[in-house]
C-alpha positions, 0 to 999 in steps of 0.5 A: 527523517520519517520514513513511513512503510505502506505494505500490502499485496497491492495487486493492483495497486488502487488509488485508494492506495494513492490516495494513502499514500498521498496523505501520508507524505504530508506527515512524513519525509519519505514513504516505501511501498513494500509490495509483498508476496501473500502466499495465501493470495492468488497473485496474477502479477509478480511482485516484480511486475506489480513493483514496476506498475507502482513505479510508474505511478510516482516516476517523479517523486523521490520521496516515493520508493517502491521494493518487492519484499517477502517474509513479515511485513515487520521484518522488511520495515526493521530491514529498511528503518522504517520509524512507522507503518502506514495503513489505510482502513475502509471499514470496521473489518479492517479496523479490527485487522490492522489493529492486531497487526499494529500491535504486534508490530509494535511488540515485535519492533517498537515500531508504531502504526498510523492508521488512515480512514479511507475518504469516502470517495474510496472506501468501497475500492478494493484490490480484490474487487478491482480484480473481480471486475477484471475478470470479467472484462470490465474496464477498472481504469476509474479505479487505478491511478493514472501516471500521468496526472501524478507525475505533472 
């Protein structure tokens, strides 16, 4: 059985991450959606808080498995025998980043990353700006997958 490992802070989890996620369960059997505590992030919500918004969005789905994890992303991925990580990339920044960290990965525990380019229709969507618009009472719903369609 495959098991893919999507971390991130996911605050809020956007559906660019959706659309991540989607894509990767035609590749593999099961995903798990590591939400992790940044200690470097300003976190409104709570992992737990930010888990059960996820868990909403693939009610239906078993193949989808959401947890709140802390420490290193490779820690929690050997802890729950992920066979990969799963990461989607926007631009060249990210590119960059997330290839150190698939190396590192893969030294630390042999397992391999496989990165996903962002559709076009999502690579400008990001978390942090999501929240920017948030701040300043904008509606960001757009920007957020919607339960309901998901779980039909």
């Amino acid at each position: 059985m495959t098991t893919g490992i999507f971390t991130g802070s996911f605050n809020p989890f956007t559906i660019g991450h959706d659309a991540i996620v989607k894509r990767a369960l035609r590749m593999m059997d099961r995903i798990i959606i590591g939400v992790g505590t940044n200690r470097q992030k300003n976190n409104e919500l709570s992992a737990d808080e930010r888990v059960n918004q996820i868990n909403k969005v693939y009610t239906n789905n078993q193949r989808v498995e959401v947890k709140a994890y802390s420490g290193l992303s490779v820690d929690f991925a050997i802890a729950e025998q992920a066979t990969c990580f799963v990461k989607g990339v926007r631009s060249v920044k990210d590119f960059e980043y997330e290839r150190e960290q698939a190396e590192l990965n893969r030294r630390l525990s042999g397992i391999d990353t496989i990165l996903l380019i962002a559709e076009p229709e999502y690579s400008g969507i990001s978390s942090s700006l999501v929240r920017e618009l948030m701040s300043f009472g904008r509606d960001v719903s757009e920007f957020l997958p919607n339960p309901k369609i998901n779980n039909e």
